[in-house]
N, C-alpha and C positions, 0 to 999 in steps of 0.2 A: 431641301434635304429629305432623302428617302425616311420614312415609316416603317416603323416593325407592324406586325400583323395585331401583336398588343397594344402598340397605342394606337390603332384604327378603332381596336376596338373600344378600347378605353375611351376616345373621343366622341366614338359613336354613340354608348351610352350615356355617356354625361351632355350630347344633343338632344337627344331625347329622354333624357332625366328632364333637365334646365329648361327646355323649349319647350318639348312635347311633340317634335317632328315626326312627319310621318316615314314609313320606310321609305316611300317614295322619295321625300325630300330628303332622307338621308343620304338614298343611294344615290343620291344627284349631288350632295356639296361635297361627300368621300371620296365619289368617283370610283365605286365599286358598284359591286349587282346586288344585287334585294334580296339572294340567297343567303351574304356577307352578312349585310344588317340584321336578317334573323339570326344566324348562329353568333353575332354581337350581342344580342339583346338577350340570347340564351346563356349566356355564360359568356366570361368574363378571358376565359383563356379560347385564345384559339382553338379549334381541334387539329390533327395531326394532321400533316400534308399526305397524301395518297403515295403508298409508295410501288414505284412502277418495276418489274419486270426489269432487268438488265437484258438488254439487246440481242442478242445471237450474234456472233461472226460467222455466217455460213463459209464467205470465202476464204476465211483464213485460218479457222476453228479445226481443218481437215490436214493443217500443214504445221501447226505449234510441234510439237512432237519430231518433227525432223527438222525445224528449225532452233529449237532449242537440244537438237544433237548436235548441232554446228555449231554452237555459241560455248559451249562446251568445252566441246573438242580445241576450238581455238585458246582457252584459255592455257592449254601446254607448245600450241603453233609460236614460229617467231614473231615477234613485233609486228614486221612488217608485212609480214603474210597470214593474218585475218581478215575474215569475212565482213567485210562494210554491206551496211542493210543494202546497198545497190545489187552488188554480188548475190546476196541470198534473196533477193528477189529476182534476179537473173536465174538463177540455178534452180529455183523453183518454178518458173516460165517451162525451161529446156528443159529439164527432167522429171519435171512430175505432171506437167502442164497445166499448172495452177492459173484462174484468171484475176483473181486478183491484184489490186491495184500497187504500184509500188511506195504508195503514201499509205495504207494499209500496213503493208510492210515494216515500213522504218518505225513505226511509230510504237508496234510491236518491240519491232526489237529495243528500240530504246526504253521502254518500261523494260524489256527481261534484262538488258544488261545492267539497268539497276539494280532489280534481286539477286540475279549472280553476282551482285558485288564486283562484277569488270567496269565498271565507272565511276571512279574515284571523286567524290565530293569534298569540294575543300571547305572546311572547318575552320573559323577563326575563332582563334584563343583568346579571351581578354588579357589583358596585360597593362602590368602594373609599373609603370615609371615612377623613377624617385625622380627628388628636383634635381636641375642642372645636370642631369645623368646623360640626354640625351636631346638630338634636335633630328630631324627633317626639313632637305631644301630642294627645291626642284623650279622647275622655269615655265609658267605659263602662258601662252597666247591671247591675247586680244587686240582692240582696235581702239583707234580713237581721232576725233578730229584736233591737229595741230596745226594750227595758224591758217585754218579753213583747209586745210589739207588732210584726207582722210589716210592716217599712217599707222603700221603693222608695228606694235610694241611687246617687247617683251616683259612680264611681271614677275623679277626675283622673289620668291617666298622662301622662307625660313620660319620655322613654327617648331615651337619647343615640345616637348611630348608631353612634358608633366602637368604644365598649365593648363599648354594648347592655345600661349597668347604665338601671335604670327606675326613677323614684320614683311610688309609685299614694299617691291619699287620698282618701277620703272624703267624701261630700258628700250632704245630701237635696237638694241642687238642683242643677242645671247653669246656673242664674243667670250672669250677666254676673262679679256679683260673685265668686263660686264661681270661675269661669275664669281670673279674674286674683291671686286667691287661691292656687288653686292653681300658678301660675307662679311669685308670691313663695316659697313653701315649698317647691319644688321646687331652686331658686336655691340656695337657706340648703342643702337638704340638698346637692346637689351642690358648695359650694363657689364657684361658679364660672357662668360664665354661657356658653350656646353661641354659635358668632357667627351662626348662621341656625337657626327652626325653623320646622316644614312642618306645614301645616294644611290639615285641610276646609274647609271651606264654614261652619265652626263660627257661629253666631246670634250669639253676646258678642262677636266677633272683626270679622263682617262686615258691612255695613250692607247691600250691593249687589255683586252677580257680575256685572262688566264683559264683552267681551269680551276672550278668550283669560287669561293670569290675571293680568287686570287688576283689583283689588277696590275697592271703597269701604268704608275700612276704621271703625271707630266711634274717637269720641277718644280714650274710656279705653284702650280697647286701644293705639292711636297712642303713650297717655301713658309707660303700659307698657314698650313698644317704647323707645320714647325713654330710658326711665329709666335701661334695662338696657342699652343700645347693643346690639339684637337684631335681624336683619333678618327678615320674613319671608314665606314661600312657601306657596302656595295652591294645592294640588291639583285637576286636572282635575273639575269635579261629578259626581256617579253613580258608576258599578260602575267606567268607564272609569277614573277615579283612586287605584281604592283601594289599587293595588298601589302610589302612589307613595311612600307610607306604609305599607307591607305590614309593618313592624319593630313600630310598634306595634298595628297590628291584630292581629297575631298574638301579641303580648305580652298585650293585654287579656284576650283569650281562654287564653292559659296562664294568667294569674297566676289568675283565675277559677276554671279547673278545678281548679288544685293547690293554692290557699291559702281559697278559697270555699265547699269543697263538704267538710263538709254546711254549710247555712244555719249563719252564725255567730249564738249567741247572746249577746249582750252587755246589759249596763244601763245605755247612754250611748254617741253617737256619738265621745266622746274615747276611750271603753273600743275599741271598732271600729279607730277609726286605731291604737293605740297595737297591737294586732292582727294590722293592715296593716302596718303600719312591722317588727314582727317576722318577718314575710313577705321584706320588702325583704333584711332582712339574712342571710336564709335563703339567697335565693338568689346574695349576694353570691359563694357557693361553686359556684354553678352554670359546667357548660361548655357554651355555646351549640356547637349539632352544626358541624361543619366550622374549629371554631378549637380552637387550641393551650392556652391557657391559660383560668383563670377569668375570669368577671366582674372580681371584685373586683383582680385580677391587672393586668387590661385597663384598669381604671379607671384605677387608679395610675399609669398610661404615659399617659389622656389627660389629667388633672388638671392637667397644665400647660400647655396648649392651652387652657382654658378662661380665659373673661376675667375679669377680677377683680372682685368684688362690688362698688358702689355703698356710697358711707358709710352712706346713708341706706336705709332699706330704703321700698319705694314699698307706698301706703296701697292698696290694693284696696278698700277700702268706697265705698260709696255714700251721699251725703249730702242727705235727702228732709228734708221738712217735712211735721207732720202736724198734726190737731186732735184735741183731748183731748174726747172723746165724753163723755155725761150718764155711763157707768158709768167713769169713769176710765181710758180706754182710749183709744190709738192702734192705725190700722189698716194695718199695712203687708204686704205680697204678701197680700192676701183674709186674715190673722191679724190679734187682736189682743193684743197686748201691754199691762199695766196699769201705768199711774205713779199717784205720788199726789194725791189726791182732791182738793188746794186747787187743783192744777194746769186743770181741768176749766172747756173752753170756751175755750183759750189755742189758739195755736199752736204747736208746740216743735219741733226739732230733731233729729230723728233718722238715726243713724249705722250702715248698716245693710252688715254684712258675711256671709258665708259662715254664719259661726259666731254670731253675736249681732245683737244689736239694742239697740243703746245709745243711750236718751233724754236730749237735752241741754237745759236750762233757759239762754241764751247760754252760757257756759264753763261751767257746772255739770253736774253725770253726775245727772239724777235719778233713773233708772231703769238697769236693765243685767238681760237674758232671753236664756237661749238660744235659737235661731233653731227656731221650732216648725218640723214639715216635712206638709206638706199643704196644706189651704186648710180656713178658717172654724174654725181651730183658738184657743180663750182660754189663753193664760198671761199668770195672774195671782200676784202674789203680797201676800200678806195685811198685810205690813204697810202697802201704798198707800193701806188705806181703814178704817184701825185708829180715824180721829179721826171716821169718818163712824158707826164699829160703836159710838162711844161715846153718842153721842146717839140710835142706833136699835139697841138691843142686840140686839133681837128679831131682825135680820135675820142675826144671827150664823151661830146653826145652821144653817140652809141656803144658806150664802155658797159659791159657786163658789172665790174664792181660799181658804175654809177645807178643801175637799174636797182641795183641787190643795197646802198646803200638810201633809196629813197622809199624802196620795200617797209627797211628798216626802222625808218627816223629821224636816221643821220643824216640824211641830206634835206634839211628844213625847207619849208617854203619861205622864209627868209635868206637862204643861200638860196634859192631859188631868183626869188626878186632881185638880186644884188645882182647876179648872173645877165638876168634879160637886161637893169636899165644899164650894167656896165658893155654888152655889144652892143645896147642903144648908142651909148656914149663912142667907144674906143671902135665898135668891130668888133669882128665875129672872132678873131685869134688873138687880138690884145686885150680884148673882154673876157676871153677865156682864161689866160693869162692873168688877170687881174681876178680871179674866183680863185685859181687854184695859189696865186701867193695868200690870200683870205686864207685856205683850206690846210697848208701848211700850218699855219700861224695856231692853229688846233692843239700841235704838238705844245705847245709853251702856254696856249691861254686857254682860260675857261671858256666853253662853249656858250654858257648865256650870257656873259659880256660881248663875244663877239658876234653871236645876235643881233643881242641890241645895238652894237657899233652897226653892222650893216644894214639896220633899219632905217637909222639916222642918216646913213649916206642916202641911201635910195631916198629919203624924205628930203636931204637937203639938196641933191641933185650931186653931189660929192662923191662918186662911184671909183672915189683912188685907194688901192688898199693900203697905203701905209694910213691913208688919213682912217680908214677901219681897225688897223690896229692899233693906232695911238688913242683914238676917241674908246679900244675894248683893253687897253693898260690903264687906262683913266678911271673905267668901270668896276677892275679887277681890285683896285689898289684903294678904293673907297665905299665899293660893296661886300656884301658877305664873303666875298671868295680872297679878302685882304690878308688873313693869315688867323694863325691861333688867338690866344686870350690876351690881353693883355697881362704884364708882369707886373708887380709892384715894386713900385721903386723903393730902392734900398738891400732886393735879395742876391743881385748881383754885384753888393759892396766888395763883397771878402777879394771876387777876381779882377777889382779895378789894380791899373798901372798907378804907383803914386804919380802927387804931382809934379809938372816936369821944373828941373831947376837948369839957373846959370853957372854955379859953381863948378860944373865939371869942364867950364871954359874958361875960366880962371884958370883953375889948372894947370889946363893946357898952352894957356897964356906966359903963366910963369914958368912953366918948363923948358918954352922953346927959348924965353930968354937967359936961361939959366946955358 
């Protein structure tokens, strides 16, 4: 760390107080000259720096005077026809034949149009939030590795003004959906809802920038607004606005450098948030410079300020319609997503949020995929087209959803084994044939019962699938996956049938001889 000229000296003579060094030896550990260490050893204060002469501008000293006639003059010219220092270094070439430099020039003028007051300086006002009065939310960029794959994310923040506590999440898009996504979860974690928050120019938010900040805002967003009873404020467009949100802009960019960096690695966009969210409560202990107490401190004083949650929490999804393509598949943002194979040629229903993309048959869930992030991306999943792999077993081995489900997990290396010793045994298409009724059998039983059933086969040389799912019914019905707690007997007295009698055959006995 740099020295002042006083603690040099201050050092030097407490050298030569304590040691007794010579100037010599002073001026060699100080790394000054031996003129230093005398006027050290002389007094205690530095003496004054030499003060030099300011410079002459010969070149440009003969031209002030007709260049601050034009800067002048311009201050009654129209907007767009003032002298840019280019110009008045032009003009001063061709008509006075000045040779001075045109970086000379500009530099000139921009000090004078300081003094003349033609260069407006913007002045920030400090400003006083009450609690829950107000928030800021905007969408930041970064990166990160997702399941060894290096992917473009986007970071919702929202940051209340009064506290300055901030909730960030996660997102591969900055979709319409994503934006009001992140609004709901925002909400939830804060508790509470602000009564105004301030925005750019955001795409999901705006349809059209009116004049002055007048917006044409989109319905869902309106809906939003509406659900939450939340007003909101739209920032000047361009550089002019950004300080009117300066709390989160400069938020995005902290939580970036201090919770981002190095690139996180994760195996899932929920591993990420769940990341994030540790981040959040990290810096609940932080003290924003110029205030008294924490975040978390601050929060607590405006929590009651904030308006109170909505019963219902509001649906941010998006609700499309799609066609089930010849390979089983709906196309939604440039992705396809796969349902199953009977479905193919319909139209269906899809429900598509931030996070997922849920296929609906009228009321029915046919399908449910996490939200791929890119474009031209397939998620599939194997069991959509298990009834089609049965009649073309061949198409098995190189099936896209069998690659994407051993990706996964889902296709173990115990279905694996059952696989090879069943075309050991049957062949290559009655072996396959014998996996995929296994693969079916998914749908009704526990996966680690039928595990272990197919370990058993392959270990007893048994590779027939009913004897796999009989040996993983046997598993299900006497392991942990058998059913809930037991009851105790006696609680379901009250809904027993009495017991059964003969008299009402009697009865009938005597009636018919009657």
């Amino acid at each position: 760390m740099a020295r002042s000229r006083v603690e040099v000296f201050e050092q030097i003579r407490r050298d030569r107080r304590v040691e007794g060094l010579s100037i010599r030896e002073l001026a060699a550990r100080h790394g000054v000259h031996r003129r230093t260490v005398r006027q050290a050893l002389a007094s205690a204060l530095p003496p004054p720096r030499k003060q030099y002469p300011s410079r002459p501008r010969p070149a440009i000293d003969a031209y002030v005077e007709v260049i601050d006639g034009w800067l002048i003059a311009d201050q009654t010219a129209p907007a767009k026809q003032r002298h840019t220092a280019r110009r008045i270094w032009q003009r001063l070439v061709a008509e006075h034949g000045a040779s001075c430099s045109e970086v000379t020039v500009s530099r000139y003028v921009a000090r004078r149009r300081a003094e003349l007051g033609m260069k407006r300086v913007e002045v920030a006002v400090p400003q006083t939030h009450e609690p829950g009065a107000e928030a800021e939310v905007d969408f930041g960029e970064f990166w990160a590795h997702i399941g060894g794959e290096l992917t473009k994310c986007w970071m919702f923040v929202m940051r209340l003004s009064c506290s300055g506590r901030a909730f960030h999440v996660a997102f591969t898009t900055q979709a319409q959906e994503a934006f009001l996504q992140g609004h709901v979860l925002a909400f939830n974690h804060f508790g509470g809802v602000p009564a105004r928050i301030r925005y750019d120019n955001l795409k999901p938010a705006v349809v059209k920038v009116l004049k002055g900040r007048n917006r044409t805002e989109s319905d869902r967003f309106i809906a939003l607004r509406s659900h939450y009873g939340v007003d909101s404020f739209f920032c000047r467009p361009g550089k002019e606005g950004a300080h009117e949100k300066g709390g989160v802009e400069g938020e995005i960019g902290r939580f970036r450098r201090r919770h981002l960096v190095p690139v996180p690695e994760v195996s899932s966009l929920a591993e990420l948030n769940r990341f994030i969210a540790a981040g959040d409560l990290l810096d609940d202990t932080r003290v924003i410079t110029g205030r008294p107490r924490t975040i978390a401190e601050a929060f607590a004083a405006e929590v009651p300020g904030l308006q109170t949650l909505p019963v219902e929490e509001f649906d941010p999804a998006l609700v499309l319609r799609a066609r089930v393509d010849l390979r089983a598949r709906v196309c939604v943002r440039q992705c396809y997503y796969s349902v199953p194979a009977r479905h193919v040629g319909r139209r269906l229903t899809v429900r598509l949020s931030a996070t997922m993309v849920e296929v609906h048959d009228g009321a029915k869930l046919v399908a449910a995929h996490e939200r791929a992030a890119g474009r031209h991306v397939e998620v599939l999943t194997l069991d959509h087209y298990l009834e089609v792999l049965a009649a073309k077993p061949g198409a098995l081995p190189g099936a896209t959803a069998l690659a994407q489900a051993k990706a996964s997990g889902a296709f173990t290396t115990a279905h694996q084994r059952f696989w090879d010793a069943a075309r050991r045994a049957r062949g290559d298409a009655a072996g396959t044939r014998a996996l995929i009724e296994v693969l079916l059998a998914h749908r009704s039983l526990p996966a680690a019962a039928l595990q272990t059933a197919m370990n058993t086969a392959v270990a007893s040389g048994m590779c027939d699938p009913q004897v796999v799912i009989i040996e993983a019914r046997r598993h299900s019905q006497h392991g942990e996956d058998r059913g809930g707690p037991a009851v105790p007997i006696g609680v379901w007295a009250r809904y027993d049938r009495p017991a059964p009698t003969l008299a009402c055959y009697d009865v009938l006995l005597t009636g018919s001889e009657g």
